[in-house]
Phi, psi and omega in degrees: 000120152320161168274155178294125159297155165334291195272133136182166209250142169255136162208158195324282182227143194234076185235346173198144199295117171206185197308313166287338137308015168259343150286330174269330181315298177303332201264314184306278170357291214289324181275059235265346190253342175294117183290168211232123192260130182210174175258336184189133213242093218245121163333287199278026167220339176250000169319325163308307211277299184242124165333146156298340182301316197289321234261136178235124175247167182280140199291351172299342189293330181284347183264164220280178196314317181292345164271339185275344201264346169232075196294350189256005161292322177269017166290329133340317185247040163247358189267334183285311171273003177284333184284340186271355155306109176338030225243072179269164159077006197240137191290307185238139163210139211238109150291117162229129239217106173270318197215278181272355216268022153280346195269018206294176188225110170242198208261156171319316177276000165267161185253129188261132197239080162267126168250125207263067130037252148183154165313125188326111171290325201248035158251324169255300180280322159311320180016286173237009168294280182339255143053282271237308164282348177235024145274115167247356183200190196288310198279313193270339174274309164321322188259336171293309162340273161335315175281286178347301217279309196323295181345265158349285165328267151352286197269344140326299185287311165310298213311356190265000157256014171277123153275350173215122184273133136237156181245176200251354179194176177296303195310337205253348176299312193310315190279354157296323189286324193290311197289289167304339193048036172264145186260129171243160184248138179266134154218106241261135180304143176302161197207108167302068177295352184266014163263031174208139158239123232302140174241144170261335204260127165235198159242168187318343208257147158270160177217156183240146158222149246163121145294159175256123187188135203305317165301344177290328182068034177296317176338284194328321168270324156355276194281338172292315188295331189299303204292303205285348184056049142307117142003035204260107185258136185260089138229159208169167172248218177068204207267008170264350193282291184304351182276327189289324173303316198270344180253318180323154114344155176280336200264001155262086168298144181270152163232349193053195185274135188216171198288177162296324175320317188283321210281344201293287192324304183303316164306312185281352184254339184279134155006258174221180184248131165263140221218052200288321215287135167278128172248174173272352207178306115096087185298329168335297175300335164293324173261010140303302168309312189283021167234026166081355173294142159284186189208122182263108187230178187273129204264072141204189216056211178252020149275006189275002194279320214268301174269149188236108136355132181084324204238327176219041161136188222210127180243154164301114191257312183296144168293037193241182185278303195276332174255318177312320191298322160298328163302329203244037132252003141273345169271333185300293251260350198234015222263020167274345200278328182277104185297156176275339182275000181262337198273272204336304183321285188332295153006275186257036150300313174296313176001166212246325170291308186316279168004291208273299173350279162314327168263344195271006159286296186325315176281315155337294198255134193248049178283000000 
């Protein structure tokens, strides 16, 4: 037997490859011997990335597939089965945290890390958008009401086990500070850049890549590509998809979910990236710059951290079709101006050694 490692990492759910498994990836990387704590755990789609070996689950894990597979039915039992995880002996555990996998319970003497996502959005800002969509009648708004405030309550009281907060952008620090009344350190997420290189050359079309889900606001270039008849190629999936297909234009394509290899393509050959959608953070855009493209995107969230206006793309300031249509005829009317090597810098600020740098100071040091 080995010695118990130092380290280990928590994360909510390891059920689909996304920004924050993409994060955790780097961080399972950088610790390689840390075991990986989760609530619920699906093989065949994250086995590539994280190993089985590594993987420690939550007793939710045991109840059969079909109930696990409609995960937001335990949300009621996640706070509970997040306390029942084990993380005794260990110097440091490092969380990385959409909803619960802050609320873990360690020993006085480890030091707990959470990195923050964002504070469970649809127990606080979401709120009653969640309510509102996950409800029919009185008797189910009520209980859905209900579950939201237990929530709350809960991750409120978790947030009192953390010793350290980072956040993943300023916009999600801010919403730390409101919820927890806790102080974060920003440390902005990795960004793989080496699969892209400055391209100078493009071809006629913009492009989006997006799950289609209603918050993302792929509508919105919709209905602007509709009017201006432009080129716009779409790629991405989800449950918006057959409606935005069906409102289009000819001069708009669908592609779905495609490899990095196809999407590596599309970035370097497109105009520019279109951004409608608020992220907490939003990497996309970053691996625009980093093939030297602007980004015309809507100026809140955690691209405004990320793009500089004037120099590597245009922000929007309203959510309509009609103020994007004013960013990206400044960007059409100017487009010598967005240098492709000023995209490429901005770029690799974000980069995945600054990242890692900045936590393996953080774990260092337990002052």
């Amino acid at each position: 037997m080995g010695s118990q490692p130092r380290i280990a990492l928590v994360h909510d759910f390891l059920l689909r490859y996304g920004g924050g498994e993409r994060v955790l990836k780097v961080l399972a990387d950088q610790y390689p011997e840390a075991p990986i704590y989760t609530l619920l755990y699906d093989q065949e789609k994250m086995g590539g990335y994280f190993p089985k070996e590594r993987i420690r689950t939550s007793s939710l894990q045991r109840l059969p597939g079909f109930i696990r597979k409609r995960h937001r039915l335990l949300l009621p039992l996640m706070p509970r089965a997040i306390e029942e995880l084990n993380l005794s002996g260990f110097e440091t555990v490092i969380s990385s945290n959409t909803a619960f996998a802050h609320g873990i319970i360690t020993q006085p003497q480890t030091r707990h890390i959470s990195y923050i996502h964002s504070p469970v959005r649809y127990a606080w800002d979401w709120t009653h958008a969640y309510i509102a969509e996950n409800t029919g009648g009185p008797l189910s708004n009520l209980a859905v009401t209900s579950l939201m405030k237990r929530i709350r309550m809960w991750d409120r009281a978790a947030a009192d086990r953390v010793d350290v907060f980072i956040a993943n952008s300023h916009h999600v620090s801010k919403r730390i500070t409101k919820y927890y009344r806790a102080d974060s350190e920003v440390i902005y997420p990795p960004v793989d850049l080496s699969r892209f290189k400055i391209s100078k050359k493009h071809d006629d079309f913009f492009l989006i890549v997006s799950t289609l889900t209603p918050y993302k606001r792929v509508e919105l270039a919709v209905e602007l590509f509709n009017k201006i008849g432009k080129p716009l190629i779409i790629i991405g999936d989800g449950p918006q998809r057959e409606f935005l297909e069906s409102i289009a234009g000819e001069n708009i394509s669908f592609m779905g979910r495609q490899s990095d290899e196809v999407v590596n393509d599309y970035m370097h050959r497109a105009k520019a990236l279109l951004f409608p959608g608020e992220e907490d953070f939003g990497i996309t855009p970053i691996e625009a710059m980093a093939c030297g493209k602007p980004v015309v995107a809507y100026g809140e969230g955690g691209v405004t951290e990320t793009v500089i206006p004037g120099v590597t793309g245009e922000f929007f300031p309203e959510p309509s079709a009609g103020s994007m249509e004013d960013a990206l005829g400044e960007l059409i009317k100017n487009y010598d101006r967005y240098d492709p090597a000023a995209c490429r810098r901005q770029a690799e600020k974000f980069e995945t050694e600054i990242f890692l740098k900045k936590m393996r100071t953080l774990v260092e040091n337990r002052g």
